[in-house]
PDB file with SEQRES, HELIX, SHEET and CRYST1 records, atoms N, CA, C and O in Angstrom:
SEQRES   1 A   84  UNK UNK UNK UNK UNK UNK UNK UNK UNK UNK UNK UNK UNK          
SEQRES   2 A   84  UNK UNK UNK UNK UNK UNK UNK UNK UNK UNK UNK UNK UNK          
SEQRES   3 A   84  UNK UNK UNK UNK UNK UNK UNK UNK UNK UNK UNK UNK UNK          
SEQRES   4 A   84  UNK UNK UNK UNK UNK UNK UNK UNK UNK UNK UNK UNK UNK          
SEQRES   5 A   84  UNK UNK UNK UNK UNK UNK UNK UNK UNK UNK UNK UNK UNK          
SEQRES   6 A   84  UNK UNK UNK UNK UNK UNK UNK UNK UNK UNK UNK UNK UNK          
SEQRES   7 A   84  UNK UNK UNK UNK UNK UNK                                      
HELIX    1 AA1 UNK A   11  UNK A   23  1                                  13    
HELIX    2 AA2 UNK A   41  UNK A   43  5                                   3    
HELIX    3 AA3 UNK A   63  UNK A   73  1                                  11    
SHEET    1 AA1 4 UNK A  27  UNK A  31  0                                        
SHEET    2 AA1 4 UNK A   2  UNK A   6  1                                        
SHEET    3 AA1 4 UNK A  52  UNK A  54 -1                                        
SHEET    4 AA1 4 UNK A  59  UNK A  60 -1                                        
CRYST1    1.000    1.000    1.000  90.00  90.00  90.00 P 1           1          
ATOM      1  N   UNK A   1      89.047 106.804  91.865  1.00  0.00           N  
ATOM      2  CA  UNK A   1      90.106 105.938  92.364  1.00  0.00           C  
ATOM      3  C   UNK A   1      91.417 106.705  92.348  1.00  0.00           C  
ATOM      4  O   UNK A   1      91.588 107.683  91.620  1.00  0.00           O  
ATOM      5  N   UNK A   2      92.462 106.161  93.293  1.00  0.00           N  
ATOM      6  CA  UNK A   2      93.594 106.748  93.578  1.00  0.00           C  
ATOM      7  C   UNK A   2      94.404 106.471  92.474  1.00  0.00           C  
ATOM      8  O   UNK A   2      94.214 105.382  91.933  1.00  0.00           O  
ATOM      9  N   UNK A   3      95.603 107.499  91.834  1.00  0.00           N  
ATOM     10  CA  UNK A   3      96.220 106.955  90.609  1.00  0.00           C  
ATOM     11  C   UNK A   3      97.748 107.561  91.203  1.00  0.00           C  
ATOM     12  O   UNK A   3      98.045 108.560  91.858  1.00  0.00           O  
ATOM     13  N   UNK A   4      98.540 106.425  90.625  1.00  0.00           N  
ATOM     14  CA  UNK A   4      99.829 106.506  90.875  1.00  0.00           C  
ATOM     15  C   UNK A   4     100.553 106.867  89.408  1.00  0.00           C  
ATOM     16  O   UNK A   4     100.191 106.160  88.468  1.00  0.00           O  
ATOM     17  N   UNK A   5     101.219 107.567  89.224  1.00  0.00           N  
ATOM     18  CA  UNK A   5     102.226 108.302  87.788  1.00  0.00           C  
ATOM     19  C   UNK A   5     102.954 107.753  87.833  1.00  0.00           C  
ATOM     20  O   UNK A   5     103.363 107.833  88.991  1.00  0.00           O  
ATOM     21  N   UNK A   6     103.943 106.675  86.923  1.00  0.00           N  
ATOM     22  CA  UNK A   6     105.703 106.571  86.515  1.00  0.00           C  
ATOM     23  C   UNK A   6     105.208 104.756  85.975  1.00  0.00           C  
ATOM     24  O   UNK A   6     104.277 104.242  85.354  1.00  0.00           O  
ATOM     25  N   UNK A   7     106.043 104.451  86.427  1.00  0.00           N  
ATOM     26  CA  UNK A   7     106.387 102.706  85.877  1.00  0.00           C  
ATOM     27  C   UNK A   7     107.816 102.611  87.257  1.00  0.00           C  
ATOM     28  O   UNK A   7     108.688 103.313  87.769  1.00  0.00           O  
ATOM     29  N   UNK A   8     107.069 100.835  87.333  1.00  0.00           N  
ATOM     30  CA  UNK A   8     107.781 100.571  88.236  1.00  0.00           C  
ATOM     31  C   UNK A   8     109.495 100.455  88.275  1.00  0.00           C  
ATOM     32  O   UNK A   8     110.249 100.298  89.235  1.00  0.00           O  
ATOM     33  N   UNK A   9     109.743 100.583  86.981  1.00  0.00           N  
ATOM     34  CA  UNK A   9     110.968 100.590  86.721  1.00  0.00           C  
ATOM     35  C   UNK A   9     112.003 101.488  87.179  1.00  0.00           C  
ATOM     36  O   UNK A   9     113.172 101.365  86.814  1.00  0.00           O  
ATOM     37  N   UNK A  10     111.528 102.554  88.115  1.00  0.00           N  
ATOM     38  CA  UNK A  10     111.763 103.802  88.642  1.00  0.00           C  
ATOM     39  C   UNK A  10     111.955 103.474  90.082  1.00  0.00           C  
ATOM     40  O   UNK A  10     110.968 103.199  90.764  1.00  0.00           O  
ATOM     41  N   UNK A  11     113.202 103.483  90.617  1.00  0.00           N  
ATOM     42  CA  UNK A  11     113.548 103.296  92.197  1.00  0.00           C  
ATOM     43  C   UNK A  11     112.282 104.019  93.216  1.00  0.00           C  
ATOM     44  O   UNK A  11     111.733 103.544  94.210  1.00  0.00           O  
ATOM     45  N   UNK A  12     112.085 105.300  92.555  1.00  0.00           N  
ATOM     46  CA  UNK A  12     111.210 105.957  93.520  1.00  0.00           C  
ATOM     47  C   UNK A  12     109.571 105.240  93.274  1.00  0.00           C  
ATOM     48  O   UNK A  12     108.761 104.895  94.134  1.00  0.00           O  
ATOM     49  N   UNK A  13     109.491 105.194  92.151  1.00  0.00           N  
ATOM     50  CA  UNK A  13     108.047 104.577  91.843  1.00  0.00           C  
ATOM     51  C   UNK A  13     108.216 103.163  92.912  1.00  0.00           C  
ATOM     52  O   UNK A  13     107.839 102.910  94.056  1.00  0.00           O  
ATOM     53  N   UNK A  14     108.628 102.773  92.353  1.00  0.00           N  
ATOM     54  CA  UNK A  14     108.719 101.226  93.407  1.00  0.00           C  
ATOM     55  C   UNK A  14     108.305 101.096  95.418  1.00  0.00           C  
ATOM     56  O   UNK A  14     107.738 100.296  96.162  1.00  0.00           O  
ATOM     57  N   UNK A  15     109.222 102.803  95.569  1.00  0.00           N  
ATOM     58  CA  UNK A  15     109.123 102.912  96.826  1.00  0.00           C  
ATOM     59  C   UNK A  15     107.801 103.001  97.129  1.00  0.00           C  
ATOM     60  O   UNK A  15     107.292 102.242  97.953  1.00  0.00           O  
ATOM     61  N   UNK A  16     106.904 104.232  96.290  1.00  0.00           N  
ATOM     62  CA  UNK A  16     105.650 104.373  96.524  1.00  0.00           C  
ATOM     63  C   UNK A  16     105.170 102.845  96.697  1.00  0.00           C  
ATOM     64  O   UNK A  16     105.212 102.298  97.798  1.00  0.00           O  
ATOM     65  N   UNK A  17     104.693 102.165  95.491  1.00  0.00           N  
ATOM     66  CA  UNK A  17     104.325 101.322  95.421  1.00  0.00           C  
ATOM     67  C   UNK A  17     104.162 100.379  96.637  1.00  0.00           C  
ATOM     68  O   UNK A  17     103.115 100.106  97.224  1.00  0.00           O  
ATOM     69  N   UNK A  18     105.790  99.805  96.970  1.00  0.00           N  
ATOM     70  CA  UNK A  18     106.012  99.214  98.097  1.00  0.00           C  
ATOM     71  C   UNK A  18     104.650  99.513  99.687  1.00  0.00           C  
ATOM     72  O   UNK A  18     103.980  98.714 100.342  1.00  0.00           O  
ATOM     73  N   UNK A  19     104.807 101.236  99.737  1.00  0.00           N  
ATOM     74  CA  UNK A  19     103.651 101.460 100.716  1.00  0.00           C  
ATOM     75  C   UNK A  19     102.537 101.327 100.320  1.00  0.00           C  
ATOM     76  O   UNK A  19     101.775 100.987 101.226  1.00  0.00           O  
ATOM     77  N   UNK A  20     101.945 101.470  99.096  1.00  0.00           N  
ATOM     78  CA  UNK A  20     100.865 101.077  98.657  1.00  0.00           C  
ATOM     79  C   UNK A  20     100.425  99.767  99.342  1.00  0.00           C  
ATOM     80  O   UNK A  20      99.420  99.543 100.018  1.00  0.00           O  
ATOM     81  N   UNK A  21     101.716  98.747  98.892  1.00  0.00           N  
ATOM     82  CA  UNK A  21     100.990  97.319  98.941  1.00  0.00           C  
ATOM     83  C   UNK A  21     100.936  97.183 100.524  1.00  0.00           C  
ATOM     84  O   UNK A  21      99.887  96.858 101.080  1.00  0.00           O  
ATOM     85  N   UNK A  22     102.283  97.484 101.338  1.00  0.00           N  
ATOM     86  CA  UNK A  22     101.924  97.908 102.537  1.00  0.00           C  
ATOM     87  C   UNK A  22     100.413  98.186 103.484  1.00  0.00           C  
ATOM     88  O   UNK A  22      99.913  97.414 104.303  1.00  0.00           O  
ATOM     89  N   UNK A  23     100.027  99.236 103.154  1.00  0.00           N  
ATOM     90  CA  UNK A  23      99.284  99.560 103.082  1.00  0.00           C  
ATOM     91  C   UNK A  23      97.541  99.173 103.069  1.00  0.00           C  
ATOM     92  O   UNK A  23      96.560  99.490 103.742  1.00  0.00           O  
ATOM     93  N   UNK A  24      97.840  98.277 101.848  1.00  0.00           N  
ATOM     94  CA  UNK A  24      96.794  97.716 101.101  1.00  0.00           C  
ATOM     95  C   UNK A  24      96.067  98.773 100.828  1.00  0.00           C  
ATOM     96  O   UNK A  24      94.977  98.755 101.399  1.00  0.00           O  
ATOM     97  N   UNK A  25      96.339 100.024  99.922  1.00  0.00           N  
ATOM     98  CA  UNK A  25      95.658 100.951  99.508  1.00  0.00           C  
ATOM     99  C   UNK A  25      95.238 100.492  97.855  1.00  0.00           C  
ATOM    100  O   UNK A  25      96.070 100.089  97.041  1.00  0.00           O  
ATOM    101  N   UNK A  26      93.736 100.657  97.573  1.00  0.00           N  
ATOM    102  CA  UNK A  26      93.619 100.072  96.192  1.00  0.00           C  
ATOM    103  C   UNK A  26      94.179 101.954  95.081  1.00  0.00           C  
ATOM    104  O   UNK A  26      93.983 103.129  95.389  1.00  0.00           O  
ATOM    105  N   UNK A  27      94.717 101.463  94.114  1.00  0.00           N  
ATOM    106  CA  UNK A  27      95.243 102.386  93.426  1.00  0.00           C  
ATOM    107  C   UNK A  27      95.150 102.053  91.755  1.00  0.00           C  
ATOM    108  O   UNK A  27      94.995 100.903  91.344  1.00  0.00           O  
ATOM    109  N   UNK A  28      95.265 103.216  90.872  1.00  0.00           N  
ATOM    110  CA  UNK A  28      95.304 102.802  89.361  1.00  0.00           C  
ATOM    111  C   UNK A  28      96.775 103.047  89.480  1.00  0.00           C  
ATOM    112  O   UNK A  28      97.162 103.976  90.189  1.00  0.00           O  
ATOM    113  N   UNK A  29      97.665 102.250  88.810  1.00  0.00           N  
ATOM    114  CA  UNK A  29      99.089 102.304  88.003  1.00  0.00           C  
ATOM    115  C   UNK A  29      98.668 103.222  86.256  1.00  0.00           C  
ATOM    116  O   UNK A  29      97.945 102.831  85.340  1.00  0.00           O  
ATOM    117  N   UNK A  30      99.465 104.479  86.389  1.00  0.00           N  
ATOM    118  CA  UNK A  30      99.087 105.193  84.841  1.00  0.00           C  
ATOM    119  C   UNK A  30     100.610 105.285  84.384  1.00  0.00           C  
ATOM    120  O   UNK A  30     101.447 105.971  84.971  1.00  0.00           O  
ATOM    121  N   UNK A  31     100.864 104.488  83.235  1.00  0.00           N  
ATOM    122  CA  UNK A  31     102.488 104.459  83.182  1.00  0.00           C  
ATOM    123  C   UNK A  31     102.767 106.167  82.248  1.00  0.00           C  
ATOM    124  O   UNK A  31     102.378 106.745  81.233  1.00  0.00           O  
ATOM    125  N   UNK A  32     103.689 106.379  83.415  1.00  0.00           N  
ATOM    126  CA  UNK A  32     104.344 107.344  82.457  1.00  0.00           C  
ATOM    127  C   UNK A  32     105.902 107.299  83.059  1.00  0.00           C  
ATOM    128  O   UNK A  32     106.327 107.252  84.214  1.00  0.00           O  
ATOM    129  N   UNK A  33     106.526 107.334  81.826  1.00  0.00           N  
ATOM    130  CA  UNK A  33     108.027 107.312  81.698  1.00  0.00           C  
ATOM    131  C   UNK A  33     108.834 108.549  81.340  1.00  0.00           C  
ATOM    132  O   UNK A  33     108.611 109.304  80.394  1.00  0.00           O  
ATOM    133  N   UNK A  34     110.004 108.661  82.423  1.00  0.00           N  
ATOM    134  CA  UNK A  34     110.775 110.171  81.909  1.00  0.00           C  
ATOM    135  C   UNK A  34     110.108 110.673  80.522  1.00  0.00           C  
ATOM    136  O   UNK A  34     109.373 111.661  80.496  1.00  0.00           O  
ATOM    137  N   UNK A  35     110.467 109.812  79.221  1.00  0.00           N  
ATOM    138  CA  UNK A  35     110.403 109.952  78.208  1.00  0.00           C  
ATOM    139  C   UNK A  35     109.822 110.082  77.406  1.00  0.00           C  
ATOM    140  O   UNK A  35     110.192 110.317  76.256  1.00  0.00           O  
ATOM    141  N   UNK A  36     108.124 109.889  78.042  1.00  0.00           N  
ATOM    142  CA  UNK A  36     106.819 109.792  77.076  1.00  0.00           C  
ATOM    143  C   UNK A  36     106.282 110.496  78.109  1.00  0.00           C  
ATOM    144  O   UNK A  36     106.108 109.613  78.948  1.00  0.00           O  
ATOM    145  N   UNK A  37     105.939 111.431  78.549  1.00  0.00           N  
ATOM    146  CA  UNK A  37     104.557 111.971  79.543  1.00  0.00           C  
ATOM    147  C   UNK A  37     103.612 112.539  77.887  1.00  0.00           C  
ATOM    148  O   UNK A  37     103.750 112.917  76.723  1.00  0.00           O  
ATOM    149  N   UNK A  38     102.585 112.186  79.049  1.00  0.00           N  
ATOM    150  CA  UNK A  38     101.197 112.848  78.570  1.00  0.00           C  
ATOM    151  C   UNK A  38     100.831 114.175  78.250  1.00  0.00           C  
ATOM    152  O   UNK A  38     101.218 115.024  79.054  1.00  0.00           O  
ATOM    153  N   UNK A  39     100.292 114.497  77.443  1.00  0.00           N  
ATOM    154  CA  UNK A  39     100.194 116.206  77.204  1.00  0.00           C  
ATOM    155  C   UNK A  39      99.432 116.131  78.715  1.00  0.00           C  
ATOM    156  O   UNK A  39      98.816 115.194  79.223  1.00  0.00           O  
ATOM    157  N   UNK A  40      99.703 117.421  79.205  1.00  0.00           N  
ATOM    158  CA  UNK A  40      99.070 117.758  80.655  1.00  0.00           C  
ATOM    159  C   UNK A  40      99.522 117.467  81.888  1.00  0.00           C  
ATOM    160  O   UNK A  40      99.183 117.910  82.986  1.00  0.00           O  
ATOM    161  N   UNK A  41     100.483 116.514  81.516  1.00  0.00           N  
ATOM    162  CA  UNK A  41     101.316 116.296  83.169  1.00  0.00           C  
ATOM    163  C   UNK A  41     101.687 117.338  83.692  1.00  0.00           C  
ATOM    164  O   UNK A  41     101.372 117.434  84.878  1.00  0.00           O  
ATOM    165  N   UNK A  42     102.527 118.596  83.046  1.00  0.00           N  
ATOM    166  CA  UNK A  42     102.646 119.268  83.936  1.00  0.00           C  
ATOM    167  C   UNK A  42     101.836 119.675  84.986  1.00  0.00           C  
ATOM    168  O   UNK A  42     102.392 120.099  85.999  1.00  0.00           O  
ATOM    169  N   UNK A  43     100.080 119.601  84.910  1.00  0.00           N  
ATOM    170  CA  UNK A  43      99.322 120.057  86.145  1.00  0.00           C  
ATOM    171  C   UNK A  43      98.892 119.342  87.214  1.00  0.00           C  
ATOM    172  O   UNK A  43      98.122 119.579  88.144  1.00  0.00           O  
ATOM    173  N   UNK A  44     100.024 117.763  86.649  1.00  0.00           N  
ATOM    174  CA  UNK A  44      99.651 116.830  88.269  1.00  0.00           C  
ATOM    175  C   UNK A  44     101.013 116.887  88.623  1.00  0.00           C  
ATOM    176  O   UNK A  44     101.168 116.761  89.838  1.00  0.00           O  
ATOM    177  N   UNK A  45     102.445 117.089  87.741  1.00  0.00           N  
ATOM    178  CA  UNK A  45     103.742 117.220  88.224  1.00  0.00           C  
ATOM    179  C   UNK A  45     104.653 118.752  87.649  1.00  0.00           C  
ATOM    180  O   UNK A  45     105.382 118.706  86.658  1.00  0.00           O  
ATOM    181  N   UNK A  46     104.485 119.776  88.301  1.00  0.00           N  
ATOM    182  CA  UNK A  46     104.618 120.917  87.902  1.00  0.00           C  
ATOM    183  C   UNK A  46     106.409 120.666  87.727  1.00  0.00           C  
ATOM    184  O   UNK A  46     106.907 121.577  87.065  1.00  0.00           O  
ATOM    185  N   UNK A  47     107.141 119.906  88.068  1.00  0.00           N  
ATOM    186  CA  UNK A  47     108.397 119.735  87.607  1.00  0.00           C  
ATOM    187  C   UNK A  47     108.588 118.238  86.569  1.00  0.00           C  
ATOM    188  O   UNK A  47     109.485 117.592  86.028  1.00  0.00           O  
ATOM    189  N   UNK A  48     107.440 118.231  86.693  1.00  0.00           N  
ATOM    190  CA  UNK A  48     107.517 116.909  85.565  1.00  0.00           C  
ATOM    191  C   UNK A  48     107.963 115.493  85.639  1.00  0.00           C  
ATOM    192  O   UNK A  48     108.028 114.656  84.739  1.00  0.00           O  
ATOM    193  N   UNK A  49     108.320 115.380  87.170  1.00  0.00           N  
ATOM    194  CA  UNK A  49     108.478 114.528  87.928  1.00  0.00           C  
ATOM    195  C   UNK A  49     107.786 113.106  87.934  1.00  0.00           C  
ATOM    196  O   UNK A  49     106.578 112.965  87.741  1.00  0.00           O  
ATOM    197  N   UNK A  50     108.606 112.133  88.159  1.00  0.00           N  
ATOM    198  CA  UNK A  50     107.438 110.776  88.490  1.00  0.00           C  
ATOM    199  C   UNK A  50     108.429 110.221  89.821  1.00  0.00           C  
ATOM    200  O   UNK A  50     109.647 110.147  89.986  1.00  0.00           O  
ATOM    201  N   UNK A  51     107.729 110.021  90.312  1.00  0.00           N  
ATOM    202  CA  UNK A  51     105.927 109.500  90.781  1.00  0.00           C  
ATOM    203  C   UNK A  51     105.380 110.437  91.246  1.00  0.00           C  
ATOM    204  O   UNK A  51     105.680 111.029  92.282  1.00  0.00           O  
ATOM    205  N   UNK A  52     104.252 110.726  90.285  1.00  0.00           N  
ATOM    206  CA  UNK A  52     102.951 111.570  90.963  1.00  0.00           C  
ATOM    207  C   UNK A  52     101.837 111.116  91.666  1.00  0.00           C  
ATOM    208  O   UNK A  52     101.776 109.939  91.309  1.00  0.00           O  
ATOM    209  N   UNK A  53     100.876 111.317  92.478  1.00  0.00           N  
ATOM    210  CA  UNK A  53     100.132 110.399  92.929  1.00  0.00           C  
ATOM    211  C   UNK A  53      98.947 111.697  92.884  1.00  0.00           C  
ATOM    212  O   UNK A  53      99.126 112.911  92.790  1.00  0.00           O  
ATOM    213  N   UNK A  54      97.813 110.978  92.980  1.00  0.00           N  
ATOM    214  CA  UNK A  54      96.354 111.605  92.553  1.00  0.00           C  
ATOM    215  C   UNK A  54      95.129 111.399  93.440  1.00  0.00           C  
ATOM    216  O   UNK A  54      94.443 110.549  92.872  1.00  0.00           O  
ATOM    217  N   UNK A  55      94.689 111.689  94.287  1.00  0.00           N  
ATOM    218  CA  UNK A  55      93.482 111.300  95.265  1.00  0.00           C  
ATOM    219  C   UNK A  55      91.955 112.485  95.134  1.00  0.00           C  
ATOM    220  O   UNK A  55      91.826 113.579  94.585  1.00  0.00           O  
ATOM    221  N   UNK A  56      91.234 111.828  95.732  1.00  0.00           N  
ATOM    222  CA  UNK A  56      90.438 112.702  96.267  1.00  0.00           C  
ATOM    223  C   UNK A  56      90.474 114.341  96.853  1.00  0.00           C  
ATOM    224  O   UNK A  56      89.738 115.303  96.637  1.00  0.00           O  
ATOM    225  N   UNK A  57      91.855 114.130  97.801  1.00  0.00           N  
ATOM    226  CA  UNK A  57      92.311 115.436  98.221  1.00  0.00           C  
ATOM    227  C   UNK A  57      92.945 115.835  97.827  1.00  0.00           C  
ATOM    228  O   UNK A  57      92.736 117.031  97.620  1.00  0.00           O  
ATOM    229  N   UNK A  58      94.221 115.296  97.375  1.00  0.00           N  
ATOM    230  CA  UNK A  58      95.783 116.244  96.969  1.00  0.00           C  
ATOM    231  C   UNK A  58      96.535 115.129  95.440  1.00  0.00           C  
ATOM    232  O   UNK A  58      96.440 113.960  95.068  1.00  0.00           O  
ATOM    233  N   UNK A  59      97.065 116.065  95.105  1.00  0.00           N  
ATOM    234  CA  UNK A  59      98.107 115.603  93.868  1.00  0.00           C  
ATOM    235  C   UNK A  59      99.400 116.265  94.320  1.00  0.00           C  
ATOM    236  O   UNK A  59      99.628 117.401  94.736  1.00  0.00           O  
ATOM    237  N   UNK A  60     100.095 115.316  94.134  1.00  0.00           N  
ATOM    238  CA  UNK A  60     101.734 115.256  94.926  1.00  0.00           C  
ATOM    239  C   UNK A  60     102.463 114.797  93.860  1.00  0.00           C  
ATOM    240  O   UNK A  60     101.975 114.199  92.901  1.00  0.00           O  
ATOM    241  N   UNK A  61     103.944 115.137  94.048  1.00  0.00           N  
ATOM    242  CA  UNK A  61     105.085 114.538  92.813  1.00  0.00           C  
ATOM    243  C   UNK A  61     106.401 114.934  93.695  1.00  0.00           C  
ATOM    244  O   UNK A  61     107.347 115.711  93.563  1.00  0.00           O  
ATOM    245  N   UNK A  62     105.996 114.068  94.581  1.00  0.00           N  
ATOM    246  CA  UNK A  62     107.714 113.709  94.793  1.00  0.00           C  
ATOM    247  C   UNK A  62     107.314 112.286  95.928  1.00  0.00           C  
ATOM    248  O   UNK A  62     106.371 112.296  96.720  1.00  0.00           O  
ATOM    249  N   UNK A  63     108.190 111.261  95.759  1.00  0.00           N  
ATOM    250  CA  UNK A  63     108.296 109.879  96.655  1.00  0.00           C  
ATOM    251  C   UNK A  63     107.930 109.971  97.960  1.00  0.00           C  
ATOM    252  O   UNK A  63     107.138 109.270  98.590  1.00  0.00           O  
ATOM    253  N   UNK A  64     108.660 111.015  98.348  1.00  0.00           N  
ATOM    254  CA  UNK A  64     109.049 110.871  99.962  1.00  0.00           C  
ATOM    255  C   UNK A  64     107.563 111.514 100.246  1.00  0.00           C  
ATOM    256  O   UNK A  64     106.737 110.908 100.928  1.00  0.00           O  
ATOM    257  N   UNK A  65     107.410 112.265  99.904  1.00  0.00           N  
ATOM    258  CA  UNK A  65     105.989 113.678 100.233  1.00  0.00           C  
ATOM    259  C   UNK A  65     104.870 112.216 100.220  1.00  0.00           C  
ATOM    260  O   UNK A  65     104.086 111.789 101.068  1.00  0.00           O  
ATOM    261  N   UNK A  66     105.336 111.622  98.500  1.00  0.00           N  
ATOM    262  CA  UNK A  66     103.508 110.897  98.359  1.00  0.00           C  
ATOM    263  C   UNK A  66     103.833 109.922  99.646  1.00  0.00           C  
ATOM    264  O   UNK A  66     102.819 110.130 100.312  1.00  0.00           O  
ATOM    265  N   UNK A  67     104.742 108.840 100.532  1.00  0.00           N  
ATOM    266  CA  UNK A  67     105.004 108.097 101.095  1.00  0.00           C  
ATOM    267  C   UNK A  67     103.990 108.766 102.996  1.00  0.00           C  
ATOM    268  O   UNK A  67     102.972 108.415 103.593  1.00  0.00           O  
ATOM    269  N   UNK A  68     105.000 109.742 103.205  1.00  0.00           N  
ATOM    270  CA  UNK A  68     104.563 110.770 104.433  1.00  0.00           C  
ATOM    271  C   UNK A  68     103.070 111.044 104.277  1.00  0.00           C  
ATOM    272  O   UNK A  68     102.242 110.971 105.185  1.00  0.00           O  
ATOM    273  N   UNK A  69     102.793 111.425 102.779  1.00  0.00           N  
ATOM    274  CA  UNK A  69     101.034 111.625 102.948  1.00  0.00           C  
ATOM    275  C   UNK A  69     100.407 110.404 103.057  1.00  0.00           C  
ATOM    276  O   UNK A  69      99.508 110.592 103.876  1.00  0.00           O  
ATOM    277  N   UNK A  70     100.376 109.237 102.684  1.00  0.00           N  
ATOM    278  CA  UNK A  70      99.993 107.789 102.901  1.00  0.00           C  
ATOM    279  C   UNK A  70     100.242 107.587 104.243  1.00  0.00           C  
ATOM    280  O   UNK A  70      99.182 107.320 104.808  1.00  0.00           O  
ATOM    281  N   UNK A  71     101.182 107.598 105.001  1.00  0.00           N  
ATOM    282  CA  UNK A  71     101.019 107.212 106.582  1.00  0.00           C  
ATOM    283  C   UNK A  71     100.068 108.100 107.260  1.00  0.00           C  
ATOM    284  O   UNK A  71      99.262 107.588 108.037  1.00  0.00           O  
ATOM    285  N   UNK A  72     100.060 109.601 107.028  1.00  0.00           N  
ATOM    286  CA  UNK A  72      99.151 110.385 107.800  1.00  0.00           C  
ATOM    287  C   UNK A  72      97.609 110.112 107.096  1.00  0.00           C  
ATOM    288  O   UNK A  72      96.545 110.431 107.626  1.00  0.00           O  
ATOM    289  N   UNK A  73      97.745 109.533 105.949  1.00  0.00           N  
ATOM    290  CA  UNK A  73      96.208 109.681 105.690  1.00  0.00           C  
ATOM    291  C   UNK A  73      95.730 108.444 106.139  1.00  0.00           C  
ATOM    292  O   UNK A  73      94.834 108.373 106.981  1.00  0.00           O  
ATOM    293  N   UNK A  74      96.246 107.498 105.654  1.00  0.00           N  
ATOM    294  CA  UNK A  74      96.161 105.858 106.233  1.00  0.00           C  
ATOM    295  C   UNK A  74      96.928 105.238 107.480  1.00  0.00           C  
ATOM    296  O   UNK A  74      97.675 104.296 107.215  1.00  0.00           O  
ATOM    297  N   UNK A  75      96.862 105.542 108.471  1.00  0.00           N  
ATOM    298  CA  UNK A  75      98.011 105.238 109.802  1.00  0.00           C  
ATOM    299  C   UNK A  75      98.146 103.715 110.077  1.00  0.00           C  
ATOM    300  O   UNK A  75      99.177 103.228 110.541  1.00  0.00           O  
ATOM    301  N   UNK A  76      96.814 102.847 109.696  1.00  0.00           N  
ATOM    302  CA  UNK A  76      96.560 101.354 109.925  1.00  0.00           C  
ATOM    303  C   UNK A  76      98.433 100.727 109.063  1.00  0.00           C  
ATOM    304  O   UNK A  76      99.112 101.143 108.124  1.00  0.00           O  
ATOM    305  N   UNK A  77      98.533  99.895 109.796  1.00  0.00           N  
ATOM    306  CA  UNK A  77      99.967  99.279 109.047  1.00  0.00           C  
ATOM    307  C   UNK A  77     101.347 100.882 108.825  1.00  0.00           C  
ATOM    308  O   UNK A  77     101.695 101.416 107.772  1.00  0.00           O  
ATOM    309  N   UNK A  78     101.646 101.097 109.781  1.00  0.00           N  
ATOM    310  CA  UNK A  78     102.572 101.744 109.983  1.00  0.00           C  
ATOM    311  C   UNK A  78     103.787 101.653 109.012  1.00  0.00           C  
ATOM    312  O   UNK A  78     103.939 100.453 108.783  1.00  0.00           O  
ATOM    313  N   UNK A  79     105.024 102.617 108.119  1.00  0.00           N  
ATOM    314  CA  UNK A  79     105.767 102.404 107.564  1.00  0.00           C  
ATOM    315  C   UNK A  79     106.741 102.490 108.010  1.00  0.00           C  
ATOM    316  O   UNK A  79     107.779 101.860 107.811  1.00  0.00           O  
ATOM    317  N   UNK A  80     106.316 103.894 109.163  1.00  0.00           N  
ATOM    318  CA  UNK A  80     107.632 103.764 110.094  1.00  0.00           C  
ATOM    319  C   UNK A  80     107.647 103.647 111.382  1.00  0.00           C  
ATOM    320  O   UNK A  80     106.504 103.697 111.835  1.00  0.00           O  
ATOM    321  N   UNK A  81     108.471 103.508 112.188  1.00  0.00           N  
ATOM    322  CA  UNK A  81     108.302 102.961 113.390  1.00  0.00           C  
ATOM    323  C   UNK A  81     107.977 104.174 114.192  1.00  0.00           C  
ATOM    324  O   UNK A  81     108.210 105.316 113.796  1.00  0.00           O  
ATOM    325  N   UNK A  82     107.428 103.879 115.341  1.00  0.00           N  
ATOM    326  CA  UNK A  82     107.243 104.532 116.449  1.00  0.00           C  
ATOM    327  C   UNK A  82     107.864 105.586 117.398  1.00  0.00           C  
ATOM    328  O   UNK A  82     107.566 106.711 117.799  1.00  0.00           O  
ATOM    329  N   UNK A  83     109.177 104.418 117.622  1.00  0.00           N  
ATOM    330  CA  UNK A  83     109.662 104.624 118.361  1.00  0.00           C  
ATOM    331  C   UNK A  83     111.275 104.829 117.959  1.00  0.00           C  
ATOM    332  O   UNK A  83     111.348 104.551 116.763  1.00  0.00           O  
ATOM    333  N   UNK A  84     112.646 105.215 118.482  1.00  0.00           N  
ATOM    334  CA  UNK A  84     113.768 104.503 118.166  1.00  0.00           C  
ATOM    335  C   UNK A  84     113.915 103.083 118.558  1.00  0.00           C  
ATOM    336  O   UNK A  84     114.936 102.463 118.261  1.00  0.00           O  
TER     337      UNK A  84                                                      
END                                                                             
């Protein structure tokens, strides 16, 4: 299953999220906070970053990147528009 890094309490976490539900992508929530990471995060967020996100194919740690990879991997329910 797909796993999302941070707590929603995080502007950027939220954003992910937001496309998630968008989306309707099923996902695990793994809380990690600036302040408590897990021994080993650095090898899903090499800057230590949250929100990391975790799939089948790729592990990402930055909002905008995990957001852009969710539309190209999932295109159904669009985030951004088309057109101007």
């Amino acid at each position: 299953m797909s796993k999302l890094y941070g707590v929603p309490l995080s502007p950027m976490v939220r954003k992910v999220l937001l496309a998630l539900e968008i989306k309707q992508i099923d996902y695990q929530l793994v809380p990690v906070t600036p302040f408590m990471k897990p021994e080993g995060f650095e090898k899903i967020s090499p800057l230590k970053k949250i929100p990391a996100w975790q799939d089948d194919k790729v592990t990402l740690a930055d909002s905008t990147v995990i957001c852009e990879y969710l539309e190209d991997r999932y295109p159904k329910q669009a985030l951004y528009p088309t057109a101007a």
